[in-house]
C-alpha positions, -999 to 999 in steps of 0.1 A, spaced: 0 0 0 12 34 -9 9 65 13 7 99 10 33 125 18 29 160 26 38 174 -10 9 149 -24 29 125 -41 30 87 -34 57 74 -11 76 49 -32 103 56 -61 101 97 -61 115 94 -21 141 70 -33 151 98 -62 152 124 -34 172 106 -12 199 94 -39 203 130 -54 201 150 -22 234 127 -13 251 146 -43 246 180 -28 275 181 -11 283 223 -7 261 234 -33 228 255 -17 196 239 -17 182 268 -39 210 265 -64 210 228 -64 174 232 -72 181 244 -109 207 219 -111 182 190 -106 151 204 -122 164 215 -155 176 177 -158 140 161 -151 129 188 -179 158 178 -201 147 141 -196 113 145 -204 110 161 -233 137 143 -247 117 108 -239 91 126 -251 111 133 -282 123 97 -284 88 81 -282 75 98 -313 111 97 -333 105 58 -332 68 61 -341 75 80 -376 106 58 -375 84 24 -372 59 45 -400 79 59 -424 78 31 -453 42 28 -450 28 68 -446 66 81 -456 70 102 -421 108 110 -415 116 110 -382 138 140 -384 111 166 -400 105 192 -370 67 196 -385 57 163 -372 69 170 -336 52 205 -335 21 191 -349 20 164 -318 28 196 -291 64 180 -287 93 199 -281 121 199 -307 147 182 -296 185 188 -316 205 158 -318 229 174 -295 205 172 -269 192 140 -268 193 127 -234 209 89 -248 239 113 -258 245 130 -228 239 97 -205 270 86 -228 290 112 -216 279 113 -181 314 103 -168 333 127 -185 349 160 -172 333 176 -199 294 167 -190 292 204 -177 295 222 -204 277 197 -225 244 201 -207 249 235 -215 251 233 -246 222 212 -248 202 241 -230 214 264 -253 206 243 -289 167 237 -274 161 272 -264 173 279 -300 153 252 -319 122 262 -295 114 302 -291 87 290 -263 116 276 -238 138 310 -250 157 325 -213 139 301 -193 163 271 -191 191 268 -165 228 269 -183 254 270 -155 264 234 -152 297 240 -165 304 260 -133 338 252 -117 318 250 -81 296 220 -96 312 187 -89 314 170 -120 314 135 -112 282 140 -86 269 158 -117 270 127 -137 261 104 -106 230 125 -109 221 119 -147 227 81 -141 199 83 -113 174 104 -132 181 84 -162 167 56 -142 131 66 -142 112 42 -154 94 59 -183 90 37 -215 72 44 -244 40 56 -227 42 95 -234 15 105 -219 26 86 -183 62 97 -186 41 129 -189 27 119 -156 54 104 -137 82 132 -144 55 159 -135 45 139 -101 87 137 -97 90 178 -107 61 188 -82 75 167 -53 109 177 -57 96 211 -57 78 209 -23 111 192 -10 131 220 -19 106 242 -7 110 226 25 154 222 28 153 259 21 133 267 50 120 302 58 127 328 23 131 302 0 102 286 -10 77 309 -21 77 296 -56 58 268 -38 26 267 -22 15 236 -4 -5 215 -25 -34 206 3 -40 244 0 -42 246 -37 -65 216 -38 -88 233 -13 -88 264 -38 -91 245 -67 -122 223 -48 -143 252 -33 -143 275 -68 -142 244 -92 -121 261 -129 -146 239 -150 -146 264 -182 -133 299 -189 -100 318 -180 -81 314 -153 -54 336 -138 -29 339 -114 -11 371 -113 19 359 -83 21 322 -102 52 311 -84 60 276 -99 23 272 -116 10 250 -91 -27 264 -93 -29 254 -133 -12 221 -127 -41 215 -99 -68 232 -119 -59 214 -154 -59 181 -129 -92 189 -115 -109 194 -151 -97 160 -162 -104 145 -134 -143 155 -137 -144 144 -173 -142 178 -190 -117 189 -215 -90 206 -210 -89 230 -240 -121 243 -219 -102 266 -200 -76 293 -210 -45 301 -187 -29 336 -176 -2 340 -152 21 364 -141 54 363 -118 75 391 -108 107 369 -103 128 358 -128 141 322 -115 106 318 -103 87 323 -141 116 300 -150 106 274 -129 70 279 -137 77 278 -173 91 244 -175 71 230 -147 40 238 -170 59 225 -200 65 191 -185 24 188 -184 25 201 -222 2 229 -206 -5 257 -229 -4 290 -203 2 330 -211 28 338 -187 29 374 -207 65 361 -225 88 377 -195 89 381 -157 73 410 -144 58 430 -113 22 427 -112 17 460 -98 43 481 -117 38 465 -152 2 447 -153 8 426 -181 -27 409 -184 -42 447 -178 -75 440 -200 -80 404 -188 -113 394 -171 -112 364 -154 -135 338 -146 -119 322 -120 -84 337 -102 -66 318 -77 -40 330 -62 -12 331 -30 3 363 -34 33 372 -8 22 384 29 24 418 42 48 435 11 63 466 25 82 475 0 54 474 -34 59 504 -50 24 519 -38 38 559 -37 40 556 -75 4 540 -74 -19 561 -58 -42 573 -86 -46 536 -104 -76 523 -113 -72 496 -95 -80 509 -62 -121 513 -67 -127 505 -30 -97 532 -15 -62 536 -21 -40 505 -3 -10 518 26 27 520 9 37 500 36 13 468 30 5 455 -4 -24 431 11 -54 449 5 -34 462 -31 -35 424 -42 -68 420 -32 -83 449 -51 -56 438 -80 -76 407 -80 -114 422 -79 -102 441 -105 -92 411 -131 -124 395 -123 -151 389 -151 -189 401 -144 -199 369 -130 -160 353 -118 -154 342 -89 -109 349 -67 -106 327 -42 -68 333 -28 -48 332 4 -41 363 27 -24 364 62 -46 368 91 -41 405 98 -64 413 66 -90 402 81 -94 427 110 -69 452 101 -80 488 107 -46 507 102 -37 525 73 -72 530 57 -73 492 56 -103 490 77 -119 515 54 -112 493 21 -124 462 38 -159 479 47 -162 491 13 -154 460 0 -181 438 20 -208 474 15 -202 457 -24 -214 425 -17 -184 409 -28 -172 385 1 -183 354 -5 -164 333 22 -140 332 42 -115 302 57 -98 303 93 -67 279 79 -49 260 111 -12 270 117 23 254 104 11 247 60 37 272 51 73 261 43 81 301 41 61 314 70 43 309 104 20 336 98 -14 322 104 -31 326 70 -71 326 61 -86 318 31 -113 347 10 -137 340 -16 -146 371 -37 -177 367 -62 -186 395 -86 -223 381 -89 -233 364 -56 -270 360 -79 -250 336 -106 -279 320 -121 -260 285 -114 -263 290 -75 -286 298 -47 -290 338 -47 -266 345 -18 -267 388 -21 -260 407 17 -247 370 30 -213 355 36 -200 321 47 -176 320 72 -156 288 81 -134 278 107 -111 257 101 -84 258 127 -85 228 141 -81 206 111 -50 194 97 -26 168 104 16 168 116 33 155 90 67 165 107 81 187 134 68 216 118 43 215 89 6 203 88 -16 193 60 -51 190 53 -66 155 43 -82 149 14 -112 139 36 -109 173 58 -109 193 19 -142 177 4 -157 186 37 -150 226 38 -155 222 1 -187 204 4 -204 229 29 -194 260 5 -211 244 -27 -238 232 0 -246 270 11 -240 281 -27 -268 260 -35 -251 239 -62 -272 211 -76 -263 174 -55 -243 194 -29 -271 187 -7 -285 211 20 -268 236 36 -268 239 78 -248 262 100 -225 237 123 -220 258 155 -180 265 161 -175 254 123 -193 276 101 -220 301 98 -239 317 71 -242 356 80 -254 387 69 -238 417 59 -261 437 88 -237 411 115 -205 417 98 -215 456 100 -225 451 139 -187 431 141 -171 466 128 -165 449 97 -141 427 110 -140 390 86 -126 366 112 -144 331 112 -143 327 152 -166 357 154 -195 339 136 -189 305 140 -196 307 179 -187 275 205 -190 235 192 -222 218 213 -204 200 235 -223 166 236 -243 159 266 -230 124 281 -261 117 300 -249 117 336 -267 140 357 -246 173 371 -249 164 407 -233 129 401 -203 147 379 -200 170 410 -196 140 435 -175 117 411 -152 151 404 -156 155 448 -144 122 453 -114 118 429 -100 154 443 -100 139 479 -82 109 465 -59 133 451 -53 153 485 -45 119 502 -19 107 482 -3 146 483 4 138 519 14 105 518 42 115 490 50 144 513 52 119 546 71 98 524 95 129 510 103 142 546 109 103 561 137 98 532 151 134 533 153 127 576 170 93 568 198 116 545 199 138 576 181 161 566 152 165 584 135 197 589 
């Protein structure tokens, strides 16, 4: 039986991989070492990629006269071009060699050139003098090893499942400031669950490594739509970051607008007439330094002009900004935004919820983030809370509290269950009033459904704890005078045996000589 691990992968060879190539570290940083290992699983997929449909044309060429070296045939199948000089049976060859370095470079190099797509976004620095050579080519013999076969579309699979889980590894050996191009899957999949990206655009202006499209295009096939149903727009602000996202996307063969160059969101909007139907989102906590003094006039800022000194309440007006007439943000914020009153943030969120557009809100528990132990909350922003699809849900918000949920999955990181997701996202499609989601019930010290007159009367404030009240405790049956003489009893038992341990205390210390 496989289990699950806290980045969402199954335990079995992917843990062996980590384990064999983290040994090959030696003094290179984790966030360096990342690149190193990441741009080789890319390498080796789309040259196996490559490989599988070179023998196809090859095994077809006398019969339908394909030739296995015309580019037109790769592009029409969505496969990479991949120049001889590239091919990963070439450099497993000269894995042993001092050379291999520069080699792998120059196999970045000939694919960026044969494919204007991958152009800046691959790693070239293996040839560096501070990259052991020999654990380099230790490390192609173990990635070479994946067991892919002809099966494109599960090499597909299996080298995505291996990029994503190294991803969240690394997330993790960097620690605190060096993983925010990763945000825990069980958080992603709780996203992804509550607003549901069946059909329309989706974007995510602070991408990091494009895990919200790898979980939405997942969720889409895995509900029997079609992937071309949906159309992708992303934006990320830094540059090894839209790298990593880029390849990470191409792995999946994922066809995503990630505006052709890194960029800052709020300084150079480069999706700026995009309306969304769905945004999801985890943009950093509690910027300081966003640029807002060169901001203040924008457009952007309908419900009152976001502090210089926090860009939380920028990326949340950023995001009601990008949404179409009837879409839907659902996106992760640290705590503080939800009761904040400093800096004209109060004001902003009370003109926000005045609009109607809250839709939810999430208490999340502690200890998800690999970056952070800022206790973060989950919003839900609709534009039309009377989408004809759901239950009219105008001057009302959901709130949910969450906190005690999750599981330890080491010293310091939790994780939802898939189990403890489909429930929050259960009771949200419940109180939308989505067909089959069954009926919707307020669950004392777990959620309630309020109105915007309560949220007014709570000085706007959005935390869940407010609303949700006390859990019933369950009544056990035993009547309250027998608790008090049971409780009575066992604290006179306890008195007793205090002075017997003390009797017995002062007879030993008397025996040392040291009585009192």
């Amino acid at each position: 039986m496989k289990h699950k691990n806290s980045n969402g992968a199954n335990l079995g060879f992917e843990t062996k991989l980590w384990e064999m190539a983290d040994k090959l570290r030696g003094h290179v940083d984790a966030s360096e070492y990342k690149h190193v290992v990441l741009g080789l699983i890319f390498l080796k997929y789309i040259s196996d990629a490559f490989q599988a449909k070179y023998k196809q044309l090859e095994a077809a060429k006398e019969t339908e006269y394909t030739d296995p070296e015309d580019r037109d045939e790769y592009a029409a199948a969505n496969i990479f071009w991949v120049p001889k000089v590239a091919r990963w049976d070439k450099l497993q060859a000269s894995a042993k060699q001092p050379t291999i370095g520069k080699l792998i470079d120059d196999a970045m190099i000939a694919i960026e050139k044969e494919n204007l797509k991958l152009k800046g976004v691959l790693p070239k620095d293996y040839a560096r003098p501070t990259l052991d050579k020999h654990r380099l080519g230790e490390l192609i013999d173990i990635i070479g090893k994946i067991g892919l076969g002809d099966d494109v579309s599960r090499s597909k699979d299996i080298l995505g499942r291996v990029y994503e889980y190294f991803l969240g590894r690394f997330a993790s050996a960097e620690g605190k400031g060096g993983g925010e191009f990763y945000t825990p899957q069980c958080v992603v999949k709780l996203l992804v669950r509550m607003i549901e990206p069946y059909k329309g655009r989706i974007f995510d202006p602070c991408c990091g490594s494009g895990g919200m499209f790898v979980q939405s295009e997942r969720f889409v096939e895995e509900h029997g739509g079609k992937l071309g149903d949906i159309v992708i727009y992303g934006q990320e602000s830094n540059p090894t970051t839209w790298r990593l996202a880029m390849t990470n996307l191409a792995i999946r063969g994922m066809d995503v607008d990630l505006g052709g160059q890194h960029a800052d969101s709020f300084l150079s909007d480069l999706h700026r007439d995009l309306r969304a139907d769905y945004i999801l989102a985890n943009p950093p906590f509690n910027m300081s330094d966003w640029g807002g003094q060169r901001l203040k006039e924008d457009v952007r800022w309908k419900y009152g002009i976001p502090p210089a000194t926090n860009a939380n309440y920028a990326w949340i007006q950023h995001f009601i900004h990008h949404l179409s007439h009837t879409g839907i943000a659902g996106f992760v914020m640290a705590n503080g935004s939800m009761s904040t009153s400093t800096s004209g943030e109060g004001e902003i969120r009370r003109n926000i919820i005045e609009a109607d557009l809250v839709d939810c809100v999430i208490a999340m528990p502690g200890q998800l983030f690999y970056t952070t132990q800022i206790p973060v909350c989950l919003w839900f922003v609709a534009r039309d809370k009377k989408n004809g699809r759901f239950r009219d849900r105008r001057g009302k918000t959901l709130f949910i509290d969450a906190r005690k949920m999750g599981n330890l999955v080491d010293r310091v990181h939790r994780e939802l269950s898939d189990v403890e997701i489909d429930r929050i996202a259960s009771i949200y499609h419940a109180w939308r009033g989505e067909e089959g989601a069954g009926e919707y019930e307020d669950v004392p010290g777990f959620c309630k459904s309020s109105m915007t007159e309560e949220i007014k009367d709570h000085g706007y404030v959005l935390t869940p704890g407010r609303y949700v009240g006390a859990a019933v405790i369950e009544d056990d049956g035993v009547p309250f005078e027998e608790k008090i003489d049971a409780l009575t009893a066992t604290l006179y038992e306890q008195f007793a045996r205090s002075d017997q341990l003390e009797a017995t205390v002062k007879k030993n210390l008397e025996a040392l000589g040291h009585g009192g």
